[in-house]
N, C-alpha and C positions, 0 to 999 in steps of 0.2 A: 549642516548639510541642506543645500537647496533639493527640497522632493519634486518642486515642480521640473526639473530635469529627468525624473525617473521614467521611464517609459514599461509598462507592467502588461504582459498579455498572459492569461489565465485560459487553461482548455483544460475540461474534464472530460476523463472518459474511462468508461469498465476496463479491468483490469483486461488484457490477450492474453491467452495462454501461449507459453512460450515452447509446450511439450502437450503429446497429448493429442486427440485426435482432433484437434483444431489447429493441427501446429501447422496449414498451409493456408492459412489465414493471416494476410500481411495486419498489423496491429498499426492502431494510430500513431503509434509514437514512431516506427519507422517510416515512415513519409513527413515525420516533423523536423527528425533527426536531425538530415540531409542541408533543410531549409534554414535551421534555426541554431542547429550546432549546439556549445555550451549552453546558449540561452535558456534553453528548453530543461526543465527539469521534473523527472519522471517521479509522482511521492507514489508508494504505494499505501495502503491504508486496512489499518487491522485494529480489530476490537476483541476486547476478553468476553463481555458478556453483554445480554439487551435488558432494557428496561420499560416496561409503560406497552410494548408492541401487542395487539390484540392478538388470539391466540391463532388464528389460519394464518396470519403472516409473521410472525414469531421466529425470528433468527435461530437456527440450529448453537447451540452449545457449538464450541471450539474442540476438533477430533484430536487427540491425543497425540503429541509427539510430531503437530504440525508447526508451521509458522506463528500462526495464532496463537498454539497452547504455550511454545515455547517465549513470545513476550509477554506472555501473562503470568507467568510463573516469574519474571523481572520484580515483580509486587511495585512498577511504579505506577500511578495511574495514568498520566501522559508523557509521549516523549516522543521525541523527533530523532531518529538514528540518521547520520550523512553518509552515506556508502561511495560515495566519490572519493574518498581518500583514507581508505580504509589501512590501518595496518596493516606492513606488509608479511608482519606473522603473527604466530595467535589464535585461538581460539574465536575473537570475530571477523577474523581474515577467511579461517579454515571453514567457520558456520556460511559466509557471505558466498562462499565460490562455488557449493555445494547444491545439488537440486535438495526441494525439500516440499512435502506437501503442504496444501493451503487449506483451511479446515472446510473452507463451504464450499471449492471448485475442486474437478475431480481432475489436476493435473498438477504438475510439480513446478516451483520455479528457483530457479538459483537468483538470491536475493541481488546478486552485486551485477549480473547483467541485465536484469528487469527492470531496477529501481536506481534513481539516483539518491531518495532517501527514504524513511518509514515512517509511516505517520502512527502513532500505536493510542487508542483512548480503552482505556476498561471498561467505561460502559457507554453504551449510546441507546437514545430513545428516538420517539418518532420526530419528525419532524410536526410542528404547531403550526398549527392555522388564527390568523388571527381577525376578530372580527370587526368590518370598520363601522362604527357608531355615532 
């Protein structure tokens, strides 16, 4: 595979709530949508628990029975779920189409039209600074 052929555009940005009292807040990804079409691909990103974070800024634990808790309860520690072609029944058809709470935002999202995939890590730390010497 020649990569120098790949053309690769990266945009990050906080999750929009799709419900909720910010729901007349157009989100970034719909003005990408339109422009970018397939190209564009929306990851959401959830973690089970923190590590190393000083205590004022200290990630809340994951609220019970939300997005969060329930991929942590998967017991893998990474994984990339693709909700773009999700089966068409089942158990993660039925969990994908459903709103569902998010542990650290006070609004709901239904996985399969928010996201095109999930990004899930169990634990994440601070980001490192590094010294140049």
């Amino acid at each position: 595979m020649d990569l120098s052929t790949i053309q690769l555009r990266v945009v990050v940005w906080l999750r929009c709530p799709a419900e909720g009292p910010w729901k007349r807040i157009r989100c970034a990804g719909s003005y990408l949508r339109p422009a970018l079409g397939t190209d564009l691909v929306t990851i959401g990103t959830y973690f089970g628990r923190e590590a190393g974070f000083p205590p004022p800024t200290e990630p809340p634990p994951p609220d019970a029975h939300s997005v969060d808790d329930l991929l942590t309860s998967l017991s893998a520690p990474r994984f990339i779920m693709d909700l773009r072609q999700p089966p068409s029944s089942g158990p993660l058809h039925e969990w994908s189409h459903l709103p569902h709470a998010t542990g650290r935002d006070p609004y709901n999202i239904v996985p399969a039209r928010a996201y095109d995939a999930i990004l899930y890590m169990d634990t994440i730390t601070p980001s490192r600074t590094f010294d140049k010497k």
